[in-house]
C-alpha positions as CSV (number, residue, x, y, z in Angstrom):
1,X,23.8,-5.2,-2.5
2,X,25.3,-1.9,-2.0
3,X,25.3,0.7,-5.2
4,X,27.5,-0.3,-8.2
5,X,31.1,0.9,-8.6
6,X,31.6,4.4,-9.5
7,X,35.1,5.4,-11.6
8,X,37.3,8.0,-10.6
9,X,37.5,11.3,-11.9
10,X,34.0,12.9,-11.9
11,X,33.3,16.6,-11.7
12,X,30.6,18.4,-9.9
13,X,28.1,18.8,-12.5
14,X,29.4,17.1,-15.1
15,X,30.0,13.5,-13.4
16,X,32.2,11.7,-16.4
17,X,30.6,13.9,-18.8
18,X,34.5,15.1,-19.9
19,X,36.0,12.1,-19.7
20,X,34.0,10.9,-21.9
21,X,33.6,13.6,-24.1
22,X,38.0,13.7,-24.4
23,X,38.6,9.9,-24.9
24,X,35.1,8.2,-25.5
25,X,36.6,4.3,-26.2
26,X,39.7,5.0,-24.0
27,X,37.1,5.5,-20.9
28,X,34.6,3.0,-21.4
29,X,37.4,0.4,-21.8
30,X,38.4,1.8,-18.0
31,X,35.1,0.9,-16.6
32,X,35.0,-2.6,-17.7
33,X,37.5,-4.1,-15.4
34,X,35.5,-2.4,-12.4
35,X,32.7,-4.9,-12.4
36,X,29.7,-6.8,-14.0
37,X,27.6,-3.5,-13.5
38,X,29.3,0.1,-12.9
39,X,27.7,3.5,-12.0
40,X,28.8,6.2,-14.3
41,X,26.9,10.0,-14.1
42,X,26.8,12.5,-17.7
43,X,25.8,15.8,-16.2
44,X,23.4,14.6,-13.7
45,X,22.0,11.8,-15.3
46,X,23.3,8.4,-13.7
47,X,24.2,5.1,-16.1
48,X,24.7,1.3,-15.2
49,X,27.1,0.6,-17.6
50,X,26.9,-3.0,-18.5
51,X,30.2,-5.3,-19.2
52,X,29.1,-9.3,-18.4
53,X,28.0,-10.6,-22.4
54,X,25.6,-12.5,-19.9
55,X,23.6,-9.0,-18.6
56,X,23.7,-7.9,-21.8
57,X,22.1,-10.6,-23.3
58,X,19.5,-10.4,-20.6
59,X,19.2,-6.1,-21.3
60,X,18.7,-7.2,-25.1
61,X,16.9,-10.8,-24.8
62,X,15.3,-12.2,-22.1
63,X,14.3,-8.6,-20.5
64,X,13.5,-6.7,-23.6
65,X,10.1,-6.0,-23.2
66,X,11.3,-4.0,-20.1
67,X,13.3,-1.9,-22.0
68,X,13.0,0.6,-24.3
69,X,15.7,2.8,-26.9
70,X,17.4,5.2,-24.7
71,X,19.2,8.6,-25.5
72,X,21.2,7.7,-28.5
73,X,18.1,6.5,-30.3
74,X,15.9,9.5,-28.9
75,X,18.4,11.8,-30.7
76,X,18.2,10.2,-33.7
77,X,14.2,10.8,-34.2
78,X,14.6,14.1,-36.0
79,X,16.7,11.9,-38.6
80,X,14.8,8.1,-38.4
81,X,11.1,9.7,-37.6
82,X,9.4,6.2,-37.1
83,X,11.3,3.6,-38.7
84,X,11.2,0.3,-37.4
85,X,14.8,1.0,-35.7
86,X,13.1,3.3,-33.5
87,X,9.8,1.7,-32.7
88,X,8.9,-0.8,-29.4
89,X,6.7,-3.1,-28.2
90,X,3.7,-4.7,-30.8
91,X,4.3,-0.9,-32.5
92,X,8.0,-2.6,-33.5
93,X,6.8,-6.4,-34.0
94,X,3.8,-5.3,-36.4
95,X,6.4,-3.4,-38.5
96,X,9.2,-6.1,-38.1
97,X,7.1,-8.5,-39.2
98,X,5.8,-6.8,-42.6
99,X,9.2,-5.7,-43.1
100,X,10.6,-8.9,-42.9
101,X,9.9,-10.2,-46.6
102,X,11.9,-7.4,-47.9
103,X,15.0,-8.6,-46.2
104,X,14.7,-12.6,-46.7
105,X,17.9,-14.5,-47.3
106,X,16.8,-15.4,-51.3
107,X,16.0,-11.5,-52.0
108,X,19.6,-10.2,-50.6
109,X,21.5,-12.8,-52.0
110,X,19.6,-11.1,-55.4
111,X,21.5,-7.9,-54.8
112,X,25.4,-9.5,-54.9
113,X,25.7,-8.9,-58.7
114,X,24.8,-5.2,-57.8
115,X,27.4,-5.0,-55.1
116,X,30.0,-6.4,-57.5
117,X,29.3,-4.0,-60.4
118,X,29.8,-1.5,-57.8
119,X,33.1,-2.4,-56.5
120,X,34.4,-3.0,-59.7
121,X,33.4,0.6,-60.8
122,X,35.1,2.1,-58.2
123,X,38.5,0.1,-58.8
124,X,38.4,1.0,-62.4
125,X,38.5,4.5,-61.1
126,X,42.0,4.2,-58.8
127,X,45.3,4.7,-60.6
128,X,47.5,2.1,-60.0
129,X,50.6,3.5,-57.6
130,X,48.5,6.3,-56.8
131,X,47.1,7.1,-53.3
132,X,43.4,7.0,-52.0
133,X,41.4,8.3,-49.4
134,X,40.1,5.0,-48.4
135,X,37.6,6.4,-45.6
136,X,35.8,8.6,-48.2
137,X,35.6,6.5,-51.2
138,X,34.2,3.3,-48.9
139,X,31.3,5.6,-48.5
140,X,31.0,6.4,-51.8
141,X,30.9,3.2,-53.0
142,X,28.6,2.0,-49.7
143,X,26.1,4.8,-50.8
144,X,26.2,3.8,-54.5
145,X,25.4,-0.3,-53.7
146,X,22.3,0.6,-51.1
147,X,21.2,3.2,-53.1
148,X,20.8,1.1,-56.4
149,X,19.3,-0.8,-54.2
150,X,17.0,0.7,-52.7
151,X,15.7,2.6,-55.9
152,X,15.7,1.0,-59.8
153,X,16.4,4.8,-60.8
154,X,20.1,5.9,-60.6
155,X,20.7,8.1,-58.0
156,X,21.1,12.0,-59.0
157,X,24.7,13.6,-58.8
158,X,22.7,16.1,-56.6
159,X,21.1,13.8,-54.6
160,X,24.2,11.4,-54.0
161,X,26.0,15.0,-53.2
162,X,23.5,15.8,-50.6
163,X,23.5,12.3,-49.0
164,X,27.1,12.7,-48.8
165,X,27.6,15.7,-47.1
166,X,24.9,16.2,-44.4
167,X,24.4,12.7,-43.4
168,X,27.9,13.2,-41.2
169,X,26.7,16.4,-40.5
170,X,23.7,15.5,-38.9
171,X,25.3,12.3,-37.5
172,X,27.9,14.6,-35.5
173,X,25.0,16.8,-34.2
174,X,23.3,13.4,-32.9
175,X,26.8,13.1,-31.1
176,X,26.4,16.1,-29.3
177,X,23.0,15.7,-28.3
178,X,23.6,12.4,-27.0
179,X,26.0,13.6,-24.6
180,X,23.9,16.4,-23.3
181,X,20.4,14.2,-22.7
182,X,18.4,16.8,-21.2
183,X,17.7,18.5,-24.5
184,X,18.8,21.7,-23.4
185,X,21.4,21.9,-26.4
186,X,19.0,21.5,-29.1
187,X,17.4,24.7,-27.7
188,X,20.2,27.0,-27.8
189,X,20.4,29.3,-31.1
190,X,24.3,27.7,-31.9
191,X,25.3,27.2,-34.9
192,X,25.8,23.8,-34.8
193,X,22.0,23.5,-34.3
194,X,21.0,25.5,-37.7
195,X,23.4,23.2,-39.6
196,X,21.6,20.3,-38.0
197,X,18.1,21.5,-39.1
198,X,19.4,22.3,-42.4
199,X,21.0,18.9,-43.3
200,X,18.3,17.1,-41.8
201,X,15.7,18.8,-43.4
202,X,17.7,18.4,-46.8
203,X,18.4,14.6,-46.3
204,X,14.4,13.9,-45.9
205,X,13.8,15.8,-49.0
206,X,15.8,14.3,-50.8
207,X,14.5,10.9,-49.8
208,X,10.9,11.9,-50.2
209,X,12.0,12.9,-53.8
210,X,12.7,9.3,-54.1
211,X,10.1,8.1,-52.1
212,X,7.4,9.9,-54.8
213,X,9.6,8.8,-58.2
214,X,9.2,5.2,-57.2
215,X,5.2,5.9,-56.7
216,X,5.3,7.4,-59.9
217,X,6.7,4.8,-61.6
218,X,4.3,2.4,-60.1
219,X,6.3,-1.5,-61.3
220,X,8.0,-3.4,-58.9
221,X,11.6,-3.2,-60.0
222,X,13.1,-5.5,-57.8
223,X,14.4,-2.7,-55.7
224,X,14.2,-2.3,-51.7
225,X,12.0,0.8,-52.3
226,X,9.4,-0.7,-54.1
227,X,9.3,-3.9,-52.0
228,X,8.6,-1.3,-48.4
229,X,6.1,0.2,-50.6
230,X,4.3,-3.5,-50.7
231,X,5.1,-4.2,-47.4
232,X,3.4,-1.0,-45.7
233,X,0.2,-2.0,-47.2
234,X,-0.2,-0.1,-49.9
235,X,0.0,-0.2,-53.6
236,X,2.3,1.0,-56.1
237,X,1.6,4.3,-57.3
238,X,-1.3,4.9,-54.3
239,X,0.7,4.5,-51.7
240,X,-1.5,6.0,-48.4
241,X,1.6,6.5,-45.7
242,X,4.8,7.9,-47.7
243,X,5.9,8.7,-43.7
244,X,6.6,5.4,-43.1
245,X,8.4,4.5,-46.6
246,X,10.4,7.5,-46.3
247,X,11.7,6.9,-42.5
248,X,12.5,2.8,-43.5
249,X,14.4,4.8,-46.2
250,X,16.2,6.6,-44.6
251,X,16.9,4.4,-42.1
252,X,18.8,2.2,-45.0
253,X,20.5,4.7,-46.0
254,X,22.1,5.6,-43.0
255,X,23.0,1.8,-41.7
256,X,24.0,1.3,-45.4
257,X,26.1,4.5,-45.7
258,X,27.6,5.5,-42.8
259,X,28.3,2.0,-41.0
260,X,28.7,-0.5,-43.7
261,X,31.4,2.6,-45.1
262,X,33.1,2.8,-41.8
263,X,33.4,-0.9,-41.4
264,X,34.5,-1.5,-45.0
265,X,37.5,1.5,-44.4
266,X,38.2,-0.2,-41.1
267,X,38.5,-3.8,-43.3
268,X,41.5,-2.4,-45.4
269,X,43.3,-0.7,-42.6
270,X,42.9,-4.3,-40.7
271,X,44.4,-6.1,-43.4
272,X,47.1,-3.8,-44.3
273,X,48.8,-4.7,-40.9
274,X,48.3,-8.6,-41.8
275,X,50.2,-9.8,-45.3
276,X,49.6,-13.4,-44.7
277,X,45.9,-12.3,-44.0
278,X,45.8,-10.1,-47.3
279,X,47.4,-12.7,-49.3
280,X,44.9,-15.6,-48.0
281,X,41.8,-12.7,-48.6
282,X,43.3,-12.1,-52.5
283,X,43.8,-16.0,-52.9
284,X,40.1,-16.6,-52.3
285,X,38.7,-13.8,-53.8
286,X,40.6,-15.0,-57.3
287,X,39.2,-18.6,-56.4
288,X,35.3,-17.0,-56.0
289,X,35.0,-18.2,-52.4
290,X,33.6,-15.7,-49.8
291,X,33.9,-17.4,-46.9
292,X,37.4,-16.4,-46.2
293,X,36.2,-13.2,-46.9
294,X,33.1,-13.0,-44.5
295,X,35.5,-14.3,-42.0
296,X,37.5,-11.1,-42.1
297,X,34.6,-8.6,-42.2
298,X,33.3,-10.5,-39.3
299,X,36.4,-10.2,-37.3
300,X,36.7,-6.1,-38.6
301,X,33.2,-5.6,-36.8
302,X,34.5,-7.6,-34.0
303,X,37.5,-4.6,-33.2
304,X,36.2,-2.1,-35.0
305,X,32.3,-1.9,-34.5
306,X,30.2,1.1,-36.0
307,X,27.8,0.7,-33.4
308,X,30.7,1.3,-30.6
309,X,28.0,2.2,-27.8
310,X,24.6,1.1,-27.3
311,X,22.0,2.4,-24.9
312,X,18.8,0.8,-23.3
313,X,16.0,2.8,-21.1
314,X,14.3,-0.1,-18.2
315,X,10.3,0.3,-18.4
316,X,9.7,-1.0,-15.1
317,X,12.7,-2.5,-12.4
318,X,15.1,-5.2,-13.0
319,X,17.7,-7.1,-11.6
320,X,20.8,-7.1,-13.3
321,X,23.4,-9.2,-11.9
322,X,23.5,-8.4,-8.1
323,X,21.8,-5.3,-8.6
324,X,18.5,-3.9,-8.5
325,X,17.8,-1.3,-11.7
326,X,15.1,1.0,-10.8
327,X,12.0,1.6,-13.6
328,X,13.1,4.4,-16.0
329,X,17.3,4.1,-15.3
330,X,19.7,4.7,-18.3
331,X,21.8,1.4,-19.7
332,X,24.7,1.7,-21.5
333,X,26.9,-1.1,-23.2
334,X,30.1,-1.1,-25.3
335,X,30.5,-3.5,-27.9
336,X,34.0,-1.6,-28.8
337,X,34.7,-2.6,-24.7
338,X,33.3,-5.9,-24.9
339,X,34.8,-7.3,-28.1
340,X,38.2,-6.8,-26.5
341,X,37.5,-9.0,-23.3
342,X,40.4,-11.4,-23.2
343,X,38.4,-13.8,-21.1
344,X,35.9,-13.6,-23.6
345,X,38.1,-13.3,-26.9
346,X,41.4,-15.2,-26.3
347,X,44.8,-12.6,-27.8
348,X,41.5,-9.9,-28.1
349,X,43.4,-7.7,-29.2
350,X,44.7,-9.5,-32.4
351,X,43.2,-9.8,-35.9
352,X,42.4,-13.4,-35.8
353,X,39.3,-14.1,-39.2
354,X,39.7,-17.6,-38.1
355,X,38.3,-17.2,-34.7
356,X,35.2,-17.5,-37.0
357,X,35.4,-21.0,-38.1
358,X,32.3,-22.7,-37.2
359,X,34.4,-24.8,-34.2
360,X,36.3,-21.6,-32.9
361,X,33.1,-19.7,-33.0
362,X,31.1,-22.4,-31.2
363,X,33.2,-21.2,-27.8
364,X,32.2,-17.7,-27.5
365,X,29.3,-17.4,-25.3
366,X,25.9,-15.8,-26.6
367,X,25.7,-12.0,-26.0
368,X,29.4,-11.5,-26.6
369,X,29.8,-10.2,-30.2
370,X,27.4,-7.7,-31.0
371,X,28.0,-5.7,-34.2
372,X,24.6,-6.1,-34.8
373,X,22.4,-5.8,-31.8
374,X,20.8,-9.3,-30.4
375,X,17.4,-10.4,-29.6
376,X,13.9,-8.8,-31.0
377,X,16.2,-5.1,-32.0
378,X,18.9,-6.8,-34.0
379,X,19.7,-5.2,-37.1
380,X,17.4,-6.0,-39.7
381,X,20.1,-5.7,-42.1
382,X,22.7,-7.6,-40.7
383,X,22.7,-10.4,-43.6
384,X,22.8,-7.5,-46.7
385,X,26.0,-5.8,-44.5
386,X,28.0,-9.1,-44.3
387,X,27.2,-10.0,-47.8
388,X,28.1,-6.1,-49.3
389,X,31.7,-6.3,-47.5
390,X,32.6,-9.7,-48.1
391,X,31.7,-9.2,-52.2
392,X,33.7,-5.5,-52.0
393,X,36.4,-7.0,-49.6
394,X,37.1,-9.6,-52.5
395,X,36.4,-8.0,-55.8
396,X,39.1,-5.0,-54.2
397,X,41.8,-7.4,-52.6
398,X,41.7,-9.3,-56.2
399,X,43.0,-6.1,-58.1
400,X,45.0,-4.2,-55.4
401,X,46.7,-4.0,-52.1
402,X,46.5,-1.2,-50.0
403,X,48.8,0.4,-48.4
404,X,48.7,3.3,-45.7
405,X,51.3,6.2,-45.9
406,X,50.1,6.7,-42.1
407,X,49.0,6.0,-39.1
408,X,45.1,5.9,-38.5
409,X,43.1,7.7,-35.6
410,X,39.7,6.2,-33.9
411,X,36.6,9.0,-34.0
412,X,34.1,7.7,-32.0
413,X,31.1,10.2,-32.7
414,X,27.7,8.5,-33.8
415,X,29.3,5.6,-35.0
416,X,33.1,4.1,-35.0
417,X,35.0,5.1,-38.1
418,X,39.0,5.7,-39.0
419,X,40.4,9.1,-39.3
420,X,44.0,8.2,-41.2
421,X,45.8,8.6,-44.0
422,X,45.5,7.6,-48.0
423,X,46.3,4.4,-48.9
424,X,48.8,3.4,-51.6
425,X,47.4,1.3,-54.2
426,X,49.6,-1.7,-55.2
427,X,48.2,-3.5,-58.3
428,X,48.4,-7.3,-57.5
């Protein structure tokens, strides 16, 4: 078959690059009604951009040991060095598999008492009436529950302070480098690149520092920390390859900081446009059931998922569809795009939790909801991210509604998260 579709509106040298750049969700929602597979070009770099849940199940699944990370994850080496997020082949199933002891259903089911403290400390901070900045105190309280879990020892001011700012500073920079895949940006003397050496170099010291306490301390805790320690071979207190502990490290902080955050400040601006959905969340909170509440953290990553864009690099040729993808081509697929498919997701565009009972769910075809990857890549982490917002979704919603005094933005940079307004607090 003749070449994929190719949207209107690119620019000599720049192919999409600006329309992209100006309205990132806006324009990969525009290419999904053009077809199964659709040519897009960033500079001069072409991309198949995939919208069937089929293909991409076959890019993720079935074809996976023909692919490899592509740009996004390529960028984010300066940040994730070699954690298992950014390895492939045996390299990623050898480190999958010893890592997958740390993350067993029994041992994150361990940490909910930990997420619960944590949510109720942050309530017990917000005046009742008074106004929050929900975006930035979902991080907080995101940073506090993974780092306590990751490391018995309580996370210095300092070092919560440093997390805090540079993370989204080097996140942003990873933005800008994705969109410019040559590499020639990095190279330039801007000053966007200093700040992105700086923070980076700050975040991995600060991790190290943690890295080398936990060593020090030499007992298992209990905490994530210790348990990579054990799972990388080594023992506590001589531990041979602090590398690798350092990058899984860092690598939970960032899913466990940035994404759970942004998906947790998405939750409340969700439900504040649904009171019969609010009220139902509060009822089952005060009852102790989550499952009302996992329902509605599912169905926040469904329209507003941190990972909003995903990208693939083929190994060798493959056929996608009615197409023939040549060895080394660029993939890219939009969960954002394809969680709002009405032929996939019936009234997509609504807030439906219930679209999540086990009978509703049962309809949606494999490879269609994605917050979380699929096949031999999935998040590792998926089961301690559903578990954090659905305990913090109901411990909050138990004490308080929130209410916006605004409207809230999309910023699709490295990840999907809400630019808005405070919220109200209404004590229940």
């Amino acid at each position: 078959m003749s070449a994929p579709p190719i949207p209107d509106g690119a620019l000599p040298g720049l192919g999409h690059l600006g329309r992209l750049a100006r309205d990132p969700l806006g324009f990969m929602e525009s290419v999904r009604p053009l077809g199964q597979v659709v040519l897009i070009r960033l500079g001069r770099t072409p991309y198949y951009v995939i919208n069937d849940p089929s293909l991409i199940r076959q890019v993720l699944v079935t074809d996976a040991v023909r692919m490899r990370k592509g740009v996004q994850y390529e960028k984010l080496r300066p940040l994730l060095g070699n954690a298992v997020a950014m390895t492939a082949g045996r390299e990623h199933r050898d480190r999958r598999r010893r890592l997958q002891p740390v993350f067993h259903p029994d041992r994150i089911r361990g940490y909910s008492a930990l997420m619960h403290q944590a949510a109720v400390e942050t309530v017990d901070t917000w005046a009742p009436g008074g106004t929050v900045d929900v975006v930035a105190e979902m991080h907080r309280l995101a940073l506090v529950v993974v780092s306590r879990a990751l490391c018995s020892a309580e996370l210095s001011d300092e070092a919560s302070a440093t997390i805090q700012r540079d993370l989204p500073a080097v996140l942003s920079g990873i933005t800008w480098r994705s969109l410019f895949p040559g590499g020639l940006l990095e190279q330039l003397p801007l000053p966007m690149n200093r700040r992105f050496t700086q923070a980076n170099q700050r975040l991995l010291t600060t991790i190290e520092g943690l890295v080398a306490a936990q060593q020090d301390y030499g007992t298992d805790g209990g905490d994530l920390l210790s348990r990579l320690l054990r799972a990388e071979g080594g023992r506590l207190g001589a531990m041979p390859d602090t590398a690798a502990v350092r990058d899984e490290a860092v690598n939970l902080l960032f899913a466990g900081t940035e994404t759970t955050g942004s998906a947790l400040a998405w939750l409340w601006y969700a439900v504040s446009e649904h009171p019969k959905i609010e009220e139902r969340l509060a009822e089952h909170a005060c009852d102790g059931d989550l499952s009302y509440a996992e329902r509605v953290a599912r169905e926040t990553l469904r329209l507003y998922p941190p990972a909003w864009l995903i990208s693939r690099r083929s190994t060798e040729p493959v056929r996608l569809g009615a197409y023939e993808i040549p060895m080394g081509a660029s993939i890219l697929f939009s969960p954002y795009s394809l969680h709002r498919e009405p032929s996939v997701f019936p009234d997509a565009t609504s807030f439906d939790p219930d679209r999540w009972l086990p009978d509703r769910e049962r309809e949606i075809p494999r490879g269609a909801y994605l917050p979380f990857g699929a096949g031999p890549h999935n998040c590792i982490g998926e089961r301690f991210a559903l578990l954090e917002m659905s305990i913090v979704a109901s411990t909050i919603a138990a004490r308080y509604r929130l209410v916006p005094t605004g409207p809230v933005r999309k910023r699709a940079r490295a990840t999907l998260a809400p630019a808005g307004p405070g919220m109200r607090l209404s004590p229940r």
